[in-house]
N, C-alpha and C positions, 0 to 999 in steps of 0.2 A: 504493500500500500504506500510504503515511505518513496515508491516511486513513481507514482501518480501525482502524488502533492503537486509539483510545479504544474503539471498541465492541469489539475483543475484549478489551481490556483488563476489560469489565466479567464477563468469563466466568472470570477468575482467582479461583476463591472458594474457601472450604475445605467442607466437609461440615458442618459445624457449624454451618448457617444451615438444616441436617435435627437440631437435637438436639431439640427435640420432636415429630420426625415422621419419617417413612420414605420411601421409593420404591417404589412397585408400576410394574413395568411390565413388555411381553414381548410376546408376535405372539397372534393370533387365525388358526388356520385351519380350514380343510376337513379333517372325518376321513376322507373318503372317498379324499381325493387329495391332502392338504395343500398346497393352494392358499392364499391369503392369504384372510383375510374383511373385507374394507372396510366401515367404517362402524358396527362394532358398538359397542354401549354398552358399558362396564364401569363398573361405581360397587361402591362398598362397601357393604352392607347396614348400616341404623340411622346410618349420616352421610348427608350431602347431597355426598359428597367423591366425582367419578366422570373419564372423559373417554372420548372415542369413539375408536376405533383409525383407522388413514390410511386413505390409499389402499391402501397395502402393509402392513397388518393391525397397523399398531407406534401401542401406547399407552405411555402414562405416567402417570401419579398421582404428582406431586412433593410432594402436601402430606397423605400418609396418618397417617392416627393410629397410634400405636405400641398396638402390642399383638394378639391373636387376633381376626380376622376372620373374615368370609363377603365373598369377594369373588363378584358375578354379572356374566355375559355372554349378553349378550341378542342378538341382530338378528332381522330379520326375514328368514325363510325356513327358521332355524335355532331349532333346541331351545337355552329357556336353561339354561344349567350355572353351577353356582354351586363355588365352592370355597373349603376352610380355607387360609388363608395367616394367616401367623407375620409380623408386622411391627415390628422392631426399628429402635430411634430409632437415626436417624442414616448408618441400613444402606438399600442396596438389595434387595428380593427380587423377583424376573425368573420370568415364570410363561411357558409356553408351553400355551397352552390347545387344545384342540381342540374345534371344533364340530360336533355330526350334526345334516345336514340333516331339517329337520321332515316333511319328504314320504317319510322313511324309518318315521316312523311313525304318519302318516296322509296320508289324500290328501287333498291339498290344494295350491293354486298356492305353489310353493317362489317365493321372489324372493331372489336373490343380491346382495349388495351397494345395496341400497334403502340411500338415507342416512339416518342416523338423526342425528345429530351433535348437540352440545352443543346446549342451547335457545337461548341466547343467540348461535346460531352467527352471525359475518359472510357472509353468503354471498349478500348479493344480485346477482344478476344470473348464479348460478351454479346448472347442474342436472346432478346427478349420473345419469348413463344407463345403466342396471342392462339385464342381459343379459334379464331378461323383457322389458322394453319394447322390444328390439330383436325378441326371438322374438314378439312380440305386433302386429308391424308384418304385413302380409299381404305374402309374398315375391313379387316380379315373375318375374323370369326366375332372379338370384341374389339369396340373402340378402346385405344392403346394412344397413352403417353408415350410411348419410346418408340412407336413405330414414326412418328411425327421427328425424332430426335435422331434418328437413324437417315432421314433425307438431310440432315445436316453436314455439312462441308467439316472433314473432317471427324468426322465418327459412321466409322464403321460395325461391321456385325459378322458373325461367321457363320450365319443361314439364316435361312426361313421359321426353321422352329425355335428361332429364341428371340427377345426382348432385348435379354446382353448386348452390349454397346461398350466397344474402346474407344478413347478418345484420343487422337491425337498420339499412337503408337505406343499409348499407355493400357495397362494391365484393366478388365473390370472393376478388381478393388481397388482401384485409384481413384476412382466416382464418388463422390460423396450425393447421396439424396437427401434431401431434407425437404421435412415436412409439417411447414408452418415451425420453422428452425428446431427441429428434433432428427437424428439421425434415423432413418429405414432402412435397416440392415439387408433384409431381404424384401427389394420392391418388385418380387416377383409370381405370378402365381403361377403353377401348373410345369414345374421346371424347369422355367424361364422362361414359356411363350410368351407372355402379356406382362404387363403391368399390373398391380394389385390396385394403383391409385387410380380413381375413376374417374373420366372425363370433365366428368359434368360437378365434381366435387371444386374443380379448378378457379380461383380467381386470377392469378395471375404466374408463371413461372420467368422464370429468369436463366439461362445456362451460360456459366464459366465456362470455355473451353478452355483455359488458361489464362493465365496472367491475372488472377482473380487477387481481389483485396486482403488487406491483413484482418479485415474480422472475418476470413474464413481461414481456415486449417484443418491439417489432419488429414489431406490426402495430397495427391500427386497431380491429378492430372485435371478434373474438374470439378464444379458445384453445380447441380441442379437444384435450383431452390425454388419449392410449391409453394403457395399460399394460396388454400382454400377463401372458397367463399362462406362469408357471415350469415348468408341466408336472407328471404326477402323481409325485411322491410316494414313494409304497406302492406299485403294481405297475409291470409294461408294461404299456400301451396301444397302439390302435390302431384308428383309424375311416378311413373311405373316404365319401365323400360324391357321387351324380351328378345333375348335373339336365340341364334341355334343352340347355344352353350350355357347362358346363364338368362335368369332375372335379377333385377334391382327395384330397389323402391326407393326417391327420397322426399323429404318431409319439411317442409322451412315454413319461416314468418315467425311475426311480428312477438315481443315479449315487451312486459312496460319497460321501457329504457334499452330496450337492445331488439336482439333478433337470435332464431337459432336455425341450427340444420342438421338434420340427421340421415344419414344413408346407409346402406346394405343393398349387398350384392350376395348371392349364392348360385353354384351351379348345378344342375339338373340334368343334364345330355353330355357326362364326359364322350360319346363313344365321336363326339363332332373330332376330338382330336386327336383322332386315328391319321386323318390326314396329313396331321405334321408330324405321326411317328411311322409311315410308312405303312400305316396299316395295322401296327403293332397295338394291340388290347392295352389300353391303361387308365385302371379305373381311377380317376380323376377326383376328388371331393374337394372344394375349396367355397370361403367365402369370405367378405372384408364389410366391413361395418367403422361407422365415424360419426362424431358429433361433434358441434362446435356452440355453445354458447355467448356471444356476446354484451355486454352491460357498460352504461354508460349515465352518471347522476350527476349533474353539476352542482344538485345540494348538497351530496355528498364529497363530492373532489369537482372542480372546475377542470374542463379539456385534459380531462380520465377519460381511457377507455379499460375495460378489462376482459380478459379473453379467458375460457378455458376450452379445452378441444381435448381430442383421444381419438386413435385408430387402433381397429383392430384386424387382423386378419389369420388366415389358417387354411394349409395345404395337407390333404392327406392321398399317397396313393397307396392304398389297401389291396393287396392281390389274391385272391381266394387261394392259388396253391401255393401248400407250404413248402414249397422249393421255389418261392419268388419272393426278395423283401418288399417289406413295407418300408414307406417313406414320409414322414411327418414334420411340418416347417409351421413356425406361427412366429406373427408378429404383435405388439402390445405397444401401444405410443400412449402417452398423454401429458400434457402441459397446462401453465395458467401463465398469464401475462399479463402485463401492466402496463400499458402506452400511457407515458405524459407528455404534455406541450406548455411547457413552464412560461412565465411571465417575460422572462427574457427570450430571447432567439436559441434557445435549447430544446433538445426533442431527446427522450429518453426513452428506454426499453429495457423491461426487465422481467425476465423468464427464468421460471423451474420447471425443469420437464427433467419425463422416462421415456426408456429404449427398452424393450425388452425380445431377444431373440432366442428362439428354440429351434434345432434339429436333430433329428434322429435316423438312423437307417436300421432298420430292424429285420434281422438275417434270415431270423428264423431255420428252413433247412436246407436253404440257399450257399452257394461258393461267395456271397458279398460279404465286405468286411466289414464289421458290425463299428461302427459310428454315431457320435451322438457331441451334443455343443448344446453349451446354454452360454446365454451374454445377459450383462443386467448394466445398462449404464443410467446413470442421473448426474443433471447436469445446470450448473448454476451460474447463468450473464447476464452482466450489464451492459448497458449500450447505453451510449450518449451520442448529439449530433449537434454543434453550434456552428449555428449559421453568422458569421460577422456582416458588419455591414457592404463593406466592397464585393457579398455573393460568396467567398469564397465559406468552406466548411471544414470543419477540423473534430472526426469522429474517433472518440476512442472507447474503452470499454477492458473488462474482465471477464473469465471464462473460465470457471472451475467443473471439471470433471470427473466423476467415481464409476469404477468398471469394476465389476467384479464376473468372473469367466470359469468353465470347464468347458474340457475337452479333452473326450476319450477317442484314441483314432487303433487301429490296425492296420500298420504294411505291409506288399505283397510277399512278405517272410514271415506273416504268423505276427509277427512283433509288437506286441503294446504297447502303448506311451498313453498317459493320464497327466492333463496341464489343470491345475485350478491357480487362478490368475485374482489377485486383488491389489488394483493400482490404481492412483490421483494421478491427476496433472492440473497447472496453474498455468494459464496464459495470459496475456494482456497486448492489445494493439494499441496504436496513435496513428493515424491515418489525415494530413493537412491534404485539402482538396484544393486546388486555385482555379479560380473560373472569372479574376476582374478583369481581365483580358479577353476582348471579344473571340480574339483569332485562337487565342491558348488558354488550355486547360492539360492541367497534370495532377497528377497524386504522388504524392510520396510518402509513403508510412514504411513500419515496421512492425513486427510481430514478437512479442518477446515470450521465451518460453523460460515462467519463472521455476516449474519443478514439470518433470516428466514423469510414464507411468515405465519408460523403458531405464537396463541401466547405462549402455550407451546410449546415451541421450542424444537428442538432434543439437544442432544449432541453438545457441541460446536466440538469439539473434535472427530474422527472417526478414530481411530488408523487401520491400515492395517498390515500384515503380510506373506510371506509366504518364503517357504525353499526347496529346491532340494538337495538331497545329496546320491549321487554316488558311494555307495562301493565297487562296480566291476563294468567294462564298462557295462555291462550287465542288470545292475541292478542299479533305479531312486528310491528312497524316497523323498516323497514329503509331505507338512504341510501347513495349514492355518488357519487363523483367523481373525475378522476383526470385528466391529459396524458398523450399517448401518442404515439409516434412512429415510420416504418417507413422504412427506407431500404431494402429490398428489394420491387420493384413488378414485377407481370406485367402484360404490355402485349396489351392484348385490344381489340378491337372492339368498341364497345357494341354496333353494329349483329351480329352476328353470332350467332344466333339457337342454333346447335348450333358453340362455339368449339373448333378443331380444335388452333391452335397457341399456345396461351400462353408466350411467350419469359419467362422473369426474366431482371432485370439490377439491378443497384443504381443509386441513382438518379445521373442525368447529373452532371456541374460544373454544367452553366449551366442545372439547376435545384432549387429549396430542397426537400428532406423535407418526405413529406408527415406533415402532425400532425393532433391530434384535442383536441379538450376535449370530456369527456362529464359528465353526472346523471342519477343514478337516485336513486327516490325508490319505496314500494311499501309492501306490507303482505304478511301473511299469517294465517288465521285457521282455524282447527279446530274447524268448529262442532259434528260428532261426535267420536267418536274412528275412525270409519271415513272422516272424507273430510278432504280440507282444500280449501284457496282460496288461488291468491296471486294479487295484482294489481303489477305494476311500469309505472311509466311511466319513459320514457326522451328525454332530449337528447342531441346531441353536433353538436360542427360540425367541417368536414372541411376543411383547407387544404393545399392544394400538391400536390394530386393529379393523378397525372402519366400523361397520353397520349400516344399514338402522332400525329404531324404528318400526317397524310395527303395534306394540301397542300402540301408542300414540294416545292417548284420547281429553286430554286438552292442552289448550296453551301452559302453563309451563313445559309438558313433553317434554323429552327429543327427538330430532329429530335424535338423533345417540347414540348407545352405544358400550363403547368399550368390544373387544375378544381380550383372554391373548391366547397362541397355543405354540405348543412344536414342532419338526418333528427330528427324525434320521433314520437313514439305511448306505447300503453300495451300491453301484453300481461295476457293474463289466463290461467291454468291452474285449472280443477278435477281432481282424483284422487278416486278414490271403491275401496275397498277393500272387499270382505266375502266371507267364505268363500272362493268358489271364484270372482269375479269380480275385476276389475281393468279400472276404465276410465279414461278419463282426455278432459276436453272442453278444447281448447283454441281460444282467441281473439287477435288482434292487428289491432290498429287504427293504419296508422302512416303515414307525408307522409316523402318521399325527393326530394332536388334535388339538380342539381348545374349546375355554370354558367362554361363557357370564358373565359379571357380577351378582353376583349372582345366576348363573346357573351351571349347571353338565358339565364335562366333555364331549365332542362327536366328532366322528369321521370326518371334511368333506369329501362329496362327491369324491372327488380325491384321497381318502387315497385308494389307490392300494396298498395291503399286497405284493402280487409276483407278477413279469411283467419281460416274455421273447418274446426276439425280435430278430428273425436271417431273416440276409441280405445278397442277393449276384447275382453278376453280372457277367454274361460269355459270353466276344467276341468270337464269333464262325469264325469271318471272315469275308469277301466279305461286310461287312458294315450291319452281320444282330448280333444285338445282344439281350440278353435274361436276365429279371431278375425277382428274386420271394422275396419276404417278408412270414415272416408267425411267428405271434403275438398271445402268449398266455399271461393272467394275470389272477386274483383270480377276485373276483365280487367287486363290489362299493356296499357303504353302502347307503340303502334308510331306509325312514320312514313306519313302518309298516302303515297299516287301519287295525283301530281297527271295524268300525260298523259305520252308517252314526242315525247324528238326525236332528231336523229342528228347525231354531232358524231365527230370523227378516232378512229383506236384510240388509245388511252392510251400505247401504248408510247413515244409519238410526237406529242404535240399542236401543235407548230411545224409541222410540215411541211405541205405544199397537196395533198389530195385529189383525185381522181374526186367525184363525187357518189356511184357505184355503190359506192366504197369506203368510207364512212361507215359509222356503224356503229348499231344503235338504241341508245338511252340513257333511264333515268329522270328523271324530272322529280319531285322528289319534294317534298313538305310541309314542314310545319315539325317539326322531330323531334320525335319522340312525343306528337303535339299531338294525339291522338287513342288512344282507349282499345277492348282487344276484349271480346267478351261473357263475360260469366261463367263460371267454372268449375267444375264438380263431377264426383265420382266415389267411387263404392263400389268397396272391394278386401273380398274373402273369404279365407281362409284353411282348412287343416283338417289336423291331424298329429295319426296315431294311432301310437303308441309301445308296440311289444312284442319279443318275447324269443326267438329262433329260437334253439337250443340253445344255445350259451354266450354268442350275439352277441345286442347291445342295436339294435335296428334303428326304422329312423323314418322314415316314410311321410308325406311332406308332397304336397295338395293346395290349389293356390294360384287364384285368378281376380283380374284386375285388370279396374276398370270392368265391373263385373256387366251395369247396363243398358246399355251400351253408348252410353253419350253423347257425340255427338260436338262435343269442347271444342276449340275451334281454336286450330293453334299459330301461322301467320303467313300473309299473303298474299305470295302468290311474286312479288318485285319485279319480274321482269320479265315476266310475263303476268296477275300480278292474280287469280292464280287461288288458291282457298282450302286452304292444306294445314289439317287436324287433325290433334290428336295420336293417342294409342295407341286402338286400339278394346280390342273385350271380348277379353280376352287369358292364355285358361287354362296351368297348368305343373305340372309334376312334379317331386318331386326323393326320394332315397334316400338314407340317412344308414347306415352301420351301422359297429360300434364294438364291438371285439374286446377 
């Protein structure tokens, strides 16, 4: 704390560094349901004096001229409103705006939460993910968060039947998800096909692919950060939702001084996803469930908000013969928060939340090796955010963390190892933002790591970076740089093609955190006003990356070893906007290594050489609209078969044989030293949206891989024979909303 002192010390001011100016600030929402509006402009009309609202719709103007204005509020999807406001020197004036959506009075593609943000904004390596670009993805079987984050420049996938997403030549557990800022260990459901988080639960997401700020940490390579919606408002609601695979139900409105929302999903028809295991029986059970309460009493606290919220979710595949295991994953989230908007130009946030992750594999009289993980973290931040008068902002804050872990595993030698893990850690950032400069905007912060939960401990120190600069309105340069560090790793198989059991654990004593140095460097350009361009190139290198020993023999061998890994490229995004259209082309070009101690160089599975992605959406009108994807890349790298021979069962490699009891065995290449054929596929879309007497109802037909190409997912190691992924694979589904 004795290190905090001077920087809150610089928040001690009096009002009087407002006597030739004012305060304008207040929330932006939805009139239809007063939801938050993310991303909208607000400026004063005749100054150049404006700023854009958050994620959770809160602006501020610390540097307003005193006296009668027009203040306007703009976004896109929404009508601008402009209004009289009275600005007195010295004073705050606090507006609560409401916005009606534009598709209330014409038709035309509404888009919610598009970012609009300051020009000078810092944000490279950051894309804000608006709920049109999720409804504009062509739906598989379930509407999916990660299939929308999968056409992203820049993050790749290693088939059709997963969700999994690397980023940027970074490992899966280098993603951090968060959810309304709690960690989601496993945001998976059904062994990684889909997302567990549900579309429509969404108010605004944000995705790091790098170069992210010092109040994130704890992983490598990026942040996804959700924030649900608060729920309507103005009336009760109620929608029901069915497609081939599951139902949902959710529940919102109005409570005195707030609002709440409640949902659930279950599924009903596992055998729908036979199709992404080849046909293969997997009796599927899963379902997820959330609530979010909101509360807000000016008699009781003035510009208080208080939040609490909880997810839950649960995976089981149950197999009727006992010669096949079972498999069971559950998630438990819940948090309460504390939004203030202090008297001064300070904004504060403070949350207590849980993590809670379960898995197990249960063998039964199955050859699987029996497996099992439990994680328990709770976790206690402050946030703070001052705004000065010249725009710029200077956010810092605390971060205390409690983990407590097991983890029982068996190696392909019989071999047991049992981890139970109880570890703290103390973090703390300062993060100065400058924005008085029309053309320049940078961040500079740091991250300090006051105790860790590892005993080679990362970096004390985590310096952050980045820069915007503007040399014609037309035209953004942007730059980044930063150390990062993660002591929480999920131990996966590279070789495992559809991963079933991802254990977390923090990392061992006897080895060091793994860390990261990254650069980004990029542009962005507007060459109409309907389209733009951004290009980013990226570095980073990847040390102390921590695997599962699969060779371990004796006691004293090692139960993890570290991988050192490299990753660059450049990513490219076009958008193109007009009327009733909305597309978007995207590219990535990028080189992924990683390299065992004492081992060669090699490729993982994720290293996507090329990967194009074009996306686009066309209201036609009368409420029917139309969208298509269609995704090429170069092949993923697999391990050749060399020829098969026969050696002892694994349970047991000392012991002397029959011959008859041998067993066959692969003979395999050098890893991934060989690449598969290319990839592509067209997905269709189609929702027509109408009005059955009081009910709002929505009619989605979907196709994935139209022509029906068949893109291979891997050769089956022990026959050589060629599985593909998903064929032409039509669906249904019904929305309706009371």
């Amino acid at each position: 704390m004795s290190k905090l002192i001077p920087i809150a010390a610089a928040f001690v001011i009096s009002t009087s560094a407002f006597a030739q100016t004012g305060v304008v600030r207040g929330f932006i929402v939805d009139s239809t349901n007063g939801e938050s509006v993310a991303y909208a402009n607000i400026y004063i009309k005749g100054t150049e004096t404006g700023a854009p609202s958050d994620a959770r719709g809160y602006f501020i103007i610390p540097n307003a001229p005193a006296g009668e204005h027009t203040v306007a509020i703009s976004c896109v999807g929404y009508r601008t409103r402009e209004i009289a406001v009275e600005i007195e020197r010295g004073e705050i004036a606090h507006l609560e705006v409401a916005l009606a959506p534009s598709s209330f009075e014409m038709e035309e593609v509404s888009v919610v939460g598009e970012r609009s943000a300051r020009k000078n904004e810092t944000d490279a390596g950051v894309q804000a993910i608006t709920q049109q670009e999720i409804n504009m993805t062509p739906v598989g079987v379930e509407a999916d968060l990660f299939r929308t984050l999968k056409v992203s420049p820049g993050v790749t996938t290693t088939g059709d039947v997963t969700g999994r997403y690397y980023v940027r030549g970074g490992a899966g557990d280098q993603n951090l998800v968060l959810l309304n800022g709690v960690t989601l260990y496993n945001p998976f459901h059904a062994l990684g096909i889909f997302s567990v988080v549900d579309p429509e639960m969404v108010s605004v997401m944000e995705f790091h692919k790098g170069g992210f700020a010092p109040e994130y940490g704890g992983r490598l390579s990026s942040v996804l950060d959700i924030i649900t919606r608060d729920g309507n408002k103005n009336e009760l609601q109620a929608a029901a939702h069915a497609s081939m695979l599951s139902g949902k139900l959710a529940v919102e409105g109005p409570i005195p001084g707030g609002s709440f929302l409640l949902t659930g999903r279950k599924s009903y028809y596992g055998e729908t996803l036979d199709y992404f295991l080849n046909e293969d029986q997997a009796p599927f059970d899963f379902y997820d469930a959330s609530f979010k309460v909101n509360y807000a009493n000016p008699d009781l606290l003035e510009n208080a908000k208080f939040v609490a919220h909880g997810f839950f979710s649960g995976d089981n595949l149950t197999e009727p013969s006992p010669f096949e295991p079972n498999y069971s994953f559950s998630n438990n989230l819940f948090g309460v928060t504390w939004r203030q908007v202090w008297d001064a130009p300070l904004f504060s946030f403070v949350s207590f939340s849980g993590s809670s992750f379960r898995a197990e594999v249960d063998k039964k009289l199955s050859d699987a090796r029996p497996r099992k993980n439990s994680l328990d973290e709770y976790n206690l931040d402050l946030h703070f955010t001052y705004m000065y008068e010249s725009t710029d902002e200077l956010r810092f804050g605390l971060q205390n963390k409690t983990v407590s872990g097991d983890l029982e595993v068996q190696n392909l030698y019989g071999v047991r190892a049992n981890y139970i893990q109880d570890a703290t850690s103390s973090s703390g950032y300062a993060n100065y933002r400058f924005f008085r400069w029309e053309t320049v905007g940078f961040d500079i912060g740091v991250r300090f790591n006051f105790s860790t939960m590892t005993k080679y401990r990362p970096f004390i120190f985590e310096p952050r970076f980045k820069l915007t600069w503007l040399p014609t309105p037309m035209i953004a340069l942007k730059a980044g740089a930063g150390r990062y560090s993660q002591e929480m790793v999920s131990l996966v198989d590279e070789e495992e093609l559809v991963s079933i059991f991802e254990p977390w654990i923090v990392v061992p004593d006897r080895n060091s955190s793994a860390e990261s140095t990254q650069f980004l460097l990029g542009f962005e350009v507007y060459p109409i006003a309907e389209a733009s361009i951004e290009v980013e190139g990226y570095y980073k290198t990847l040390t102390n990356l921590i695997e599962e020993n699969d060779d371990k023999t004796l006691p004293q061998d090692r139960d993890f070893i570290n991988v050192e890994g490299e990753a660059y490229g450049v990513d490219a995004l076009i958008r193109y906007r007009v009327s009733r259209l909305y597309a978007k082309l995207g590219y990535s070009l990028g080189w992924a290594f990683k390299k065992p101690e004492g081992g060669a160089e090699y490729p993982p599975r994720y290293d996507i050489r090329h990967s194009l992605n074009a996306v686009g959406e066309l209201d036609l009108g009368g409420g029917v609209t139309l969208n298509a994807m269609w995704s090429f890349k170069t092949g993923m790298p697999f391990t050749p078969i060399l020829g098969y021979y026969d050696r002892p069962p694994v349970e047991n490699p000392y012991r002397r044989f029959m011959l008859e009891e041998f067993v066959a065995a692969t003979l395999r290449g050098e890893i991934n030293s060989k690449r598969l054929p290319v990839y592509h596929r067209l997905d269709v879309g189609f929702r027509k949206r109408f009005t059955i007497w009081s009910a709002d109802v929505t009619l989605g037909l979907n196709a994935l891989n139209v022509y029906n190409r068949n893109n291979i997912f891997y050769f089956d190691k022990d026959t050589g024979e060629r599985i593909d992924m998903l064929p032409f694979l039509p669906s249904a589904s019904l929305r309706v909303a009371i």
